[in-house]
ZAKEFI-481061 format. One record per residue (C-alpha): residue number from 1; z negated, y negated, x. Coordinates in Angstrom, 1 decimal. Layout:
<atoms>
   nr      pz      py      px
  NUM       Z       Y       X
...
</atoms>
This chain:
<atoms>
   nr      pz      py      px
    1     0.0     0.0     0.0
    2     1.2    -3.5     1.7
    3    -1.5    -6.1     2.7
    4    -1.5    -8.6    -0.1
    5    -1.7   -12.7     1.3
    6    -3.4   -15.2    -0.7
    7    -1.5   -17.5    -1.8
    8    -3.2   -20.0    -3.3
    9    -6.4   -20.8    -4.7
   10    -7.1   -22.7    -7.9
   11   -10.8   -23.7    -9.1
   12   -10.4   -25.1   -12.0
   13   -13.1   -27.3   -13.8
   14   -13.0   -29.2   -17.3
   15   -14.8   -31.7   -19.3
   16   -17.0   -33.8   -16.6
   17   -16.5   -37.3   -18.9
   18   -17.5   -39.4   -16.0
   19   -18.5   -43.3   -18.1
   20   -19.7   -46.1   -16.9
   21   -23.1   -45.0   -15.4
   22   -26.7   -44.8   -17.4
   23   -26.5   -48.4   -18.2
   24   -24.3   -47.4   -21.2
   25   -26.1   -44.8   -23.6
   26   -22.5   -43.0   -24.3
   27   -22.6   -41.6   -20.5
   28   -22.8   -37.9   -20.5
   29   -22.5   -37.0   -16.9
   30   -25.8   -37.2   -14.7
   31   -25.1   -34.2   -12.6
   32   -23.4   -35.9    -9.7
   33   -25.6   -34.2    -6.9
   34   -24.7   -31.0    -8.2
   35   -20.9   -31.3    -8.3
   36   -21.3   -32.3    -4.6
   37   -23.1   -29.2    -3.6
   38   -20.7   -27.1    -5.0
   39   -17.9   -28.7    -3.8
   40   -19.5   -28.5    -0.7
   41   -20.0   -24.9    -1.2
   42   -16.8   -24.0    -2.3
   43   -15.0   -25.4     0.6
   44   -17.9   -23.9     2.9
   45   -16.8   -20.2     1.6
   46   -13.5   -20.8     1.7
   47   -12.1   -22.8     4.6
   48    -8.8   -22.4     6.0
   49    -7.3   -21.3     2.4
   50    -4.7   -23.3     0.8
   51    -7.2   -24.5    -1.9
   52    -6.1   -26.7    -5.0
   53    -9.2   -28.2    -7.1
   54    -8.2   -28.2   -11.1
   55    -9.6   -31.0   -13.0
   56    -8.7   -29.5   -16.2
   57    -8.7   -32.5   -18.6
   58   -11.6   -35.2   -19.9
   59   -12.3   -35.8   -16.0
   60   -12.8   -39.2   -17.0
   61   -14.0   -40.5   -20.4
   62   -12.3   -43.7   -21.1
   63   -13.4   -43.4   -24.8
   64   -17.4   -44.3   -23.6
   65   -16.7   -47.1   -21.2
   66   -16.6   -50.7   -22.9
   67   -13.8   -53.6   -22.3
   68   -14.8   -56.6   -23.4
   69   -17.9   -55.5   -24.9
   70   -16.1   -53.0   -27.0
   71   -15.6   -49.3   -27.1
   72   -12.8   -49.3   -29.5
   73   -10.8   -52.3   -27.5
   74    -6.8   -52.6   -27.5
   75    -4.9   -49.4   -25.5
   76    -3.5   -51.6   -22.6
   77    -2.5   -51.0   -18.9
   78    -5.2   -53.7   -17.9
   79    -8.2   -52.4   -20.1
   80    -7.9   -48.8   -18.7
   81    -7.9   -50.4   -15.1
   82   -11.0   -52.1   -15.8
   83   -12.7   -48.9   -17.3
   84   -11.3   -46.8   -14.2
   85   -12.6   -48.7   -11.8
   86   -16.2   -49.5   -13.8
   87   -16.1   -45.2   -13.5
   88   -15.6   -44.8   -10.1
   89   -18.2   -47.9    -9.1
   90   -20.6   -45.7   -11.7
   91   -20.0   -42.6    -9.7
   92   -19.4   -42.8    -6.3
   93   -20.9   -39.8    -5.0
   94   -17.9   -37.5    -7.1
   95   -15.4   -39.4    -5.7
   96   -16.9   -39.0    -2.2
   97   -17.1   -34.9    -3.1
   98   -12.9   -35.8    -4.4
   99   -11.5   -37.2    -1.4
  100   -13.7   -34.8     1.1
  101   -11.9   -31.7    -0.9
  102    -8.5   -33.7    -0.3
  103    -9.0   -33.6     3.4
  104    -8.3   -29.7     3.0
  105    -5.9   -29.4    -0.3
  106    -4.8   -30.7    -3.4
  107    -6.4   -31.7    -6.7
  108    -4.7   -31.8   -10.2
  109    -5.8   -33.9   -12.4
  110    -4.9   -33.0   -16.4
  111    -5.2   -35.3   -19.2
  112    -7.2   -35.1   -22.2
  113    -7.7   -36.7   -25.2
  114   -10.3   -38.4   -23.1
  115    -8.5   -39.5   -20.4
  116    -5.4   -40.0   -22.3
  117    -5.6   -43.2   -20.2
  118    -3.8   -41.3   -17.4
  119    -0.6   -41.6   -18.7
  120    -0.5   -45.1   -17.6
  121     1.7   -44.4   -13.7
  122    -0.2   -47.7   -12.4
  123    -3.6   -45.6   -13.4
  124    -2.5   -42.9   -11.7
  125    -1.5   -44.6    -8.4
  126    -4.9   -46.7    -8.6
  127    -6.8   -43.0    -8.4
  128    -4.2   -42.0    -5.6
  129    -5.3   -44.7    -3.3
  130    -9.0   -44.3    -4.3
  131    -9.3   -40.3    -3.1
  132    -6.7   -41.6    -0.2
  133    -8.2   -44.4     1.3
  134    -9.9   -42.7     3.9
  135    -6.4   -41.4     5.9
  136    -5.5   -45.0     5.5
  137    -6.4   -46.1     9.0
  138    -5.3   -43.1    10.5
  139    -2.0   -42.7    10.5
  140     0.6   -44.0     7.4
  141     1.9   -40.4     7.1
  142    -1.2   -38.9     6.9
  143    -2.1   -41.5     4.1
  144     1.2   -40.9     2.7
  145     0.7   -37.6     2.6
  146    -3.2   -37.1     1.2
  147    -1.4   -39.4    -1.6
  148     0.8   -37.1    -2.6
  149    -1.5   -34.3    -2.5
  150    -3.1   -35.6    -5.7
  151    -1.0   -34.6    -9.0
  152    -1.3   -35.8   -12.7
  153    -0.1   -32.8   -15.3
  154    -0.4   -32.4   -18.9
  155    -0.1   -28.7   -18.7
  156     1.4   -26.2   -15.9
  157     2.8   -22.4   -16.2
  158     2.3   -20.7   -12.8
  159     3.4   -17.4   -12.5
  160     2.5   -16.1   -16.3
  161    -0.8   -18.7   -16.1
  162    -0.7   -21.3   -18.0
  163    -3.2   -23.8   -17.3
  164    -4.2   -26.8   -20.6
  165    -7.0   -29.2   -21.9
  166    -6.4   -27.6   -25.2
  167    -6.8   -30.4   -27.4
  168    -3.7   -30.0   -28.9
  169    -4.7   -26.9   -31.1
  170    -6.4   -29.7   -33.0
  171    -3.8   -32.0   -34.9
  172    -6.3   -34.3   -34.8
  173    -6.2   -34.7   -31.2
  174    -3.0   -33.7   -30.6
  175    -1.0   -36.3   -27.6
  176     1.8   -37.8   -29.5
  177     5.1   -37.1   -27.6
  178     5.8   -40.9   -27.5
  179     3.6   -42.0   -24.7
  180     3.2   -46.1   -25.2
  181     3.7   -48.1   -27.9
  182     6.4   -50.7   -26.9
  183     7.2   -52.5   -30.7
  184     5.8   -53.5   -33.7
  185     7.5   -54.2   -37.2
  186    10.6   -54.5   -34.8
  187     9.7   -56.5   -32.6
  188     9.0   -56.3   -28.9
  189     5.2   -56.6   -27.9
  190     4.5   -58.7   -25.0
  191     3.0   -55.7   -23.5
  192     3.0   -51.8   -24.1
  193     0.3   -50.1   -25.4
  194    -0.9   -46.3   -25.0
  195    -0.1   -44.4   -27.8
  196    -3.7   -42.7   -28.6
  197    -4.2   -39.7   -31.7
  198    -6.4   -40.9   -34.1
  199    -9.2   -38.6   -33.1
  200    -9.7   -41.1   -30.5
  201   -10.2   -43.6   -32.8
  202   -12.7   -41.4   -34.7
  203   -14.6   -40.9   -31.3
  204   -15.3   -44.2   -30.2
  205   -16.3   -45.8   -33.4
  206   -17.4   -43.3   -35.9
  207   -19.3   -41.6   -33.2
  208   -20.8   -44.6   -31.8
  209   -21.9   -45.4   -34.6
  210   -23.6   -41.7   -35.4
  211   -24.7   -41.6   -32.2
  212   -26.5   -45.2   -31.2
  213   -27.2   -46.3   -34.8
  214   -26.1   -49.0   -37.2
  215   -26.9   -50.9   -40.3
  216   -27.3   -48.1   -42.7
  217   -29.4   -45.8   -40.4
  218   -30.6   -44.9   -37.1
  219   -28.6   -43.2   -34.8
  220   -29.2   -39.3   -33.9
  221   -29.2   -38.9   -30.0
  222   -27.7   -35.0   -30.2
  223   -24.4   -37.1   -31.4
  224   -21.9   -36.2   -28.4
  225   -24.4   -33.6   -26.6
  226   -25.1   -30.8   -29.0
  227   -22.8   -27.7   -29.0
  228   -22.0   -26.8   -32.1
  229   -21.3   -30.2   -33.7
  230   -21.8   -29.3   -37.2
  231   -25.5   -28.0   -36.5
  232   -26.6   -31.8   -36.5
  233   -25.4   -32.9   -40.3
  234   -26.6   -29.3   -41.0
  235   -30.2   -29.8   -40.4
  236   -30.3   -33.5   -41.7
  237   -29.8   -32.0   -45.3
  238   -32.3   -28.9   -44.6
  239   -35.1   -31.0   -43.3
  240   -37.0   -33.5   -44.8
  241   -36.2   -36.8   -46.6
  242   -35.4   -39.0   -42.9
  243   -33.8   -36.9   -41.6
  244   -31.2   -36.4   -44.8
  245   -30.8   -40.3   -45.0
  246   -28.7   -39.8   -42.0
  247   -26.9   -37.3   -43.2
  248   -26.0   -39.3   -46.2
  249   -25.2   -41.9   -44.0
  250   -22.8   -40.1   -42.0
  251   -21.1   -38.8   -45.0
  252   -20.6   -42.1   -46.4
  253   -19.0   -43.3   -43.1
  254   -16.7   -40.3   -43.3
  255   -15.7   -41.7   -46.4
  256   -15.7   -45.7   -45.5
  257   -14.3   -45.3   -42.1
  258   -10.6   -44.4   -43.3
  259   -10.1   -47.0   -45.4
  260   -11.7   -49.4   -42.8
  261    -9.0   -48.0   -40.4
  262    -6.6   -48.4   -43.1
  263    -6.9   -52.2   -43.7
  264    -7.7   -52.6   -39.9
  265    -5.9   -56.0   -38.0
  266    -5.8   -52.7   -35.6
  267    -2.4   -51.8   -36.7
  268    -2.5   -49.2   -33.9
  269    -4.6   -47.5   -36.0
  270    -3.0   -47.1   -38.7
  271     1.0   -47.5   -37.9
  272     1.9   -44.5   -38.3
  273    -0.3   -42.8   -41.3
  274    -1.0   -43.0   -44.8
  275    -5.0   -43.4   -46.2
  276    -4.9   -39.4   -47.3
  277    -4.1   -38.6   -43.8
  278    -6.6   -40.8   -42.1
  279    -9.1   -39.6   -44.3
  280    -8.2   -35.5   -44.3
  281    -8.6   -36.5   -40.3
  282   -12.1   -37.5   -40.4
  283   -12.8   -35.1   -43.0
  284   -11.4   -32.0   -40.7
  285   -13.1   -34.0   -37.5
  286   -16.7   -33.8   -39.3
  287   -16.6   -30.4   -40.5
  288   -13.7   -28.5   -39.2
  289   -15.9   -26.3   -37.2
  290   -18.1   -24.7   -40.2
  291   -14.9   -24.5   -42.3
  292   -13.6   -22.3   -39.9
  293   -16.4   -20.1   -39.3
  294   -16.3   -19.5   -43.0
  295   -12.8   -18.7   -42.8
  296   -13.4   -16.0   -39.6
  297   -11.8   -18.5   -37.1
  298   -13.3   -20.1   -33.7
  299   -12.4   -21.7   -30.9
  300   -10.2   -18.6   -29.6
  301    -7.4   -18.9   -32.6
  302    -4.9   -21.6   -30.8
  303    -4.9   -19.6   -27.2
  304    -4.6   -16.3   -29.0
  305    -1.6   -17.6   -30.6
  306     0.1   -18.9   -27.5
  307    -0.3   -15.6   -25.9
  308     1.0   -13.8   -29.3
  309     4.2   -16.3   -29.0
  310     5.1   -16.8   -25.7
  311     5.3   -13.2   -23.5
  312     5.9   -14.7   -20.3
  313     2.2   -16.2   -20.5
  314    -0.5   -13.4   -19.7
  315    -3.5   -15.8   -18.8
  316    -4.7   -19.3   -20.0
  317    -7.1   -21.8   -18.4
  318    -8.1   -23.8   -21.6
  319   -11.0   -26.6   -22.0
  320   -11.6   -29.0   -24.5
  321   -13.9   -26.9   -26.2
  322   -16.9   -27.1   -23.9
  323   -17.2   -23.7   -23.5
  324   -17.8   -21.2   -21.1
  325   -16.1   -17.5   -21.4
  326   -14.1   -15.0   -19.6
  327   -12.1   -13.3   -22.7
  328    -9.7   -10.7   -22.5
  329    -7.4    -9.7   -25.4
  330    -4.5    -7.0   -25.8
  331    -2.0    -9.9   -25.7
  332    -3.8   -11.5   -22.2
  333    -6.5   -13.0   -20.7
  334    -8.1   -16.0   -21.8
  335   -10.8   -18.4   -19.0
  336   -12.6   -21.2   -20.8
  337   -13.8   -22.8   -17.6
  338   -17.0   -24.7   -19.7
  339   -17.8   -28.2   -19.4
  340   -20.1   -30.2   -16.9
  341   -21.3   -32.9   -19.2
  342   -24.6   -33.3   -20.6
  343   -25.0   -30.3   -23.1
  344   -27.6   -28.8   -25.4
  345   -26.5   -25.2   -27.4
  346   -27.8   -23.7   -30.6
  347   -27.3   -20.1   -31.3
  348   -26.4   -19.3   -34.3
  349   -27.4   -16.3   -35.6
  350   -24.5   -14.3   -36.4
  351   -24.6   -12.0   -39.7
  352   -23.1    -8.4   -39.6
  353   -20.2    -8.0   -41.9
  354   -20.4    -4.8   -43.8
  355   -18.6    -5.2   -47.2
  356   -15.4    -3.1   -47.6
  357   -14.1    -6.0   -50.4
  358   -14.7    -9.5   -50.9
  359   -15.0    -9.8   -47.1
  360   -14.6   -13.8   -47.5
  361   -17.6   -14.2   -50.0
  362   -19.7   -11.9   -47.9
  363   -18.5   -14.4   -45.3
  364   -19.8   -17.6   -47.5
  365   -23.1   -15.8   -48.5
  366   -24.3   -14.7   -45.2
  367   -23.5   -17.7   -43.9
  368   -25.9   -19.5   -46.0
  369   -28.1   -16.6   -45.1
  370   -28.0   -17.5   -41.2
  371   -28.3   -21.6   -42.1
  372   -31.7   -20.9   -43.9
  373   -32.8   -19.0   -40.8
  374   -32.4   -21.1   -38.7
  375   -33.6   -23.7   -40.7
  376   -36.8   -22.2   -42.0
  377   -39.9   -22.8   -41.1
  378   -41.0   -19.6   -40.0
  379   -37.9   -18.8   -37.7
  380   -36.8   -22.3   -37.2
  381   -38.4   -22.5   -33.4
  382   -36.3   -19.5   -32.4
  383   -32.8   -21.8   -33.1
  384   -34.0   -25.1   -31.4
  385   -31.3   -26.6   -28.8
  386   -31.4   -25.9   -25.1
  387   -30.1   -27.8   -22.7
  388   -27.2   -26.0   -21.1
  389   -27.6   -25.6   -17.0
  390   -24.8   -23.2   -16.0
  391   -22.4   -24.8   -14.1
  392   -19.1   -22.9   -14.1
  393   -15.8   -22.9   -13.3
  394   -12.9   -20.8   -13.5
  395   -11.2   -19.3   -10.1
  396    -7.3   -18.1   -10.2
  397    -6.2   -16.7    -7.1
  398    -2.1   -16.0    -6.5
  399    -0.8   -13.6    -3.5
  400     2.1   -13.9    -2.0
  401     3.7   -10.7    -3.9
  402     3.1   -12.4    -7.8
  403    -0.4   -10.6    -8.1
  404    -2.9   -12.5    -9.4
  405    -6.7   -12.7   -10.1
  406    -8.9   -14.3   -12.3
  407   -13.0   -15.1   -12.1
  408   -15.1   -17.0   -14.3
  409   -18.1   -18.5   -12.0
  410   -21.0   -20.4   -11.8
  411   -22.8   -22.6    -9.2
  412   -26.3   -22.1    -8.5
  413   -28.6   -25.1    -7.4
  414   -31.5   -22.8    -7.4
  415   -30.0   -21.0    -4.6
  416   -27.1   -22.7    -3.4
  417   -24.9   -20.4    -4.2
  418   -21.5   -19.2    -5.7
  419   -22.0   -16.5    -8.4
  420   -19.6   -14.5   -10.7
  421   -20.3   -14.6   -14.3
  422   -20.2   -11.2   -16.3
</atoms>
C-alpha cells in the first residue's frame, strides 16, 4: 500500500462574532486568551504542514457594533469600515493569534449573515493589510505575498467537501444574489449600499430590543446567548406573572415590528417585500425552531438535503447553527464545527416516540409533556442553562492521492491540549 502525503490541512472554526469589546452589552466573544492558546497549540503540533485556518462564517459581527450611535444604521462602504476597525481595536490579541498563523499558511475567511459586511472588496483589502502588516517592512514580496494568502469565500467544494456558513437553509437569512444596492425608484444613489436579508434587520433591532430592554419591558439577558432560542419565550409563559410580561412583550413586538419595517423611511428594509412577508419572517425567526421540532425536523434537514442532491459532495463543514457534532449519514458525513461565542445550552428532554399512528400528535402531546418538565417545579433545576465551555473545531485533512479525513475536536485550557471529540 503506497505512502499517503498530506496535502493540506484545514481547521476550520465558526461563529466567533468578534463586536466592539465589553463596553457594548451586544458583545458575545470574551474568550480571546483561549483562541490564542489554541492557535498556539495547533501550530505547535503541527509545524511544517501546509496549514489553512477556516474562519467559517460570523468571524465578525457587524450586526452588534454601533455607527453613529446605532445598531441598525444605513448598509454603506464607510459604516462597515468604522465597525471593522472599532473590532479589531476591541480585539487585538485574535488578530495578533491571525497574523502569527499567517506567517505559516493561509486563512479563509467566509461570510455570514453576520459578516455579510465582507462583501464590500475595500473591507476585504482593509483585513488584508491588517493580518499583513507585519511582512510590511521586510520585503514587498513577502508583504505581497502574506496578502494574498488571506482569501474571502462564500462557500468552497474541495474534493467532494464542501465547506458553508449555512445560513442560507433559512430563507430568512438567505444572502441575496444581488450584492449592493446601487438604485432606488430608478434613480442612482449617491453611493451603493449592501444588500442585507431581512433577518438582519430582525437581529439588530428586534433583538436589541429583547435583549437590552425597552419601553414596554425589561430586557432578558439570555437574548443572543442561550442555545435553544425558543427556550427563553417558553419559560416567560410557564413561570410567573414578570416573567410572562415579557413574553407578552415580545409577542407584541413580533407583531408591531413588521409594520414598523413596513412604513420605515428605511426603504432598504422594506424594498423589496410585502407586509405578509415581513411579518411570516419575524413570525418563522421567533418560533421556527419549536415548529420544527413539532414537525420532526432540526438543524440537520438543509445539509442532509444537499448531500441527498448533489452526489459529488460526501462531506460538509456547516456553522451557523452554533453547534457542535460530528454526524454521519448514508448519504455522507456531516461536521458542525460549533461556535466560540458566549453560550449557555438547555437540554431538552427528549420524549420516546412509540405510537404506530398518529405519530405527529404523539409528537405535539409529548412535546407539551417535555415543556412541563422542564418547567416544573419539581424537575425544573435538572433543565437550567449551562454555560457551554467546549471549544471545538473541525479538522479536514486532504493527501496527495484524493483521500481524505475528517475530525471534530476540541481545545482544552485545562490541559493545554488538543483532544478528539467522540
Amino acid at each position: 500500500m503506497p505512502i499517503r502525503h498530506l496535502a493540506e490541512n484545514r481547521f476550520v472554526f465558526a461563529d466567533f462574532h468578534l463586536g466592539e469589546g465589553k463596553k457594548n452589552n451586544m458583545e458575545l466573544f470574551i474568550d480571546d486568551d483561549i483562541f490564542v492558546s489554541a492557535e498556539d497549540k495547533i501550530m505547535e503540533n503541527h509545524a511544517g504542514e501546509n496549514n489553512v485556518l477556516v474562519l467559517l462564517g460570523d468571524f465578525f459581527d457587524f450586526l452588534a457594533v454601533e455607527y453613529r450611535k446605532r445598531i441598525l444604521a444605513e448598509p454603506t462602504e464607510v459604516s462597515a469600515h468604522e465597525k471593522l476597525q472599532k473590532i479589531i481595536a476591541a480585539h487585538p490579541k485574535v488578530m495578533a493569534a491571525l497574523q502569527k498563523f499567517l506567517a505559516q499558511g493561509k486563512i479563509k475567511f467566509f461570510t455570514g449573515n453576520h459578516d455579510l459586511d465582507l462583501r464590500w472588496p475595500s473591507v476585504q483589502l482593509a483585513i488584508k493589510q491588517k493580518l499583513a502588516e507585519k511582512f510590511r517592512g521586510l520585503t514587498d514580496t513577502g508583504y505581497s505575498q502574506a496578502m494574498e494568502r488571506v482569501e474571502f469565500i462564500e462557500e468552497e467544494t474541495k474534493n467532494g467537501v464542501l465547506f458553508i456558513h449555512g445560513n442560507n437553509g433559512e430563507a430568512i437569512h438567505a444572502l441575496p444574489d444581488e450584492k449592493f444596492i446601487t438604485s432606488h425608484l430608478g434613480r442612482p444613489l449617491p453611493e451603493p449600499l449592501l444588500n442585507i436579508p431581512y433577518g438582519n434587520h430582525i437581529a439588530a433591532d428586534l433583538g436589541k430590543k429583547l435583549a437590552h430592554g425597552s419601553l414596554l419591558c425589561k430586557g432578558n439577558r439570555w437574548v443572543g446567548r442561550l442555545e435553544p432560542h425558543w427556550y427563553i419565550y417558553a419559560e416567560s409563559f410557564w413561570k410567573n406573572w414578570k416573567s410572562r410580561w415579557f413574553g407578552l412583550c415580545a409577542f407584541t413586538m413580533l407583531l408591531l415590528t413588521p409594520l414598523r419595517h413596513f412604513f420605515s423611511r428605511r426603504w432598504w428594509v422594506r424594498k423589496s417585500a410585502s407586509f405578509w412577508t415581513l411579518f411570516r419572517a419575524n413570525f418563522e425567526a421567533m418560533i421556527l425552531t419549536a415548529i420544527n421540532l413539532l414537525r420532526g425536523r432540526d438543524y440537520t434537514h438543509y445539509p442532509l438535503q444537499i448531500l441527498k442532491d448533489n452526489q459529488h459532495i460526501d462531506i460538509i463543514f456547516i456553522g451557523h447553527i452554533h453547534e457542535f457534532r460530528h454526524m454521519v449519514d448514508k448519504h455522507g458525513t456531516i461536521i458542525f464545527p460549533g461556535n466560540w461565542c458566549t453560550t449557555y445550552d438547555v437540554q431538552f428532554p427528549t420524549p420516546t416516540l412509540t405510537w404506530k399512528r398518529w405519530r405527529s400528535a404523539e409528537r405535539v402531546i409529548k412535546f407539551f409533556w417535555a415543556m412541563r418538565k422542564m418547567f416544573s417545579p419539581e424537575t425544573r433545576h435538572l433543565y437550567k442553562p449551562k454555560k457551554r465551555e467546549l471549544y471545538s473545531f473541525g479538522v479536514c485533512k486532504f493527501f496527495d492521492d484524493g483521500y481524505k479525513e475528517v475530525e471534530l475536536m476540541r481545545y482544552n485550557p485545562k490541559k493545554d491540549c488538543l483532544e478528539k471529540i467522540n
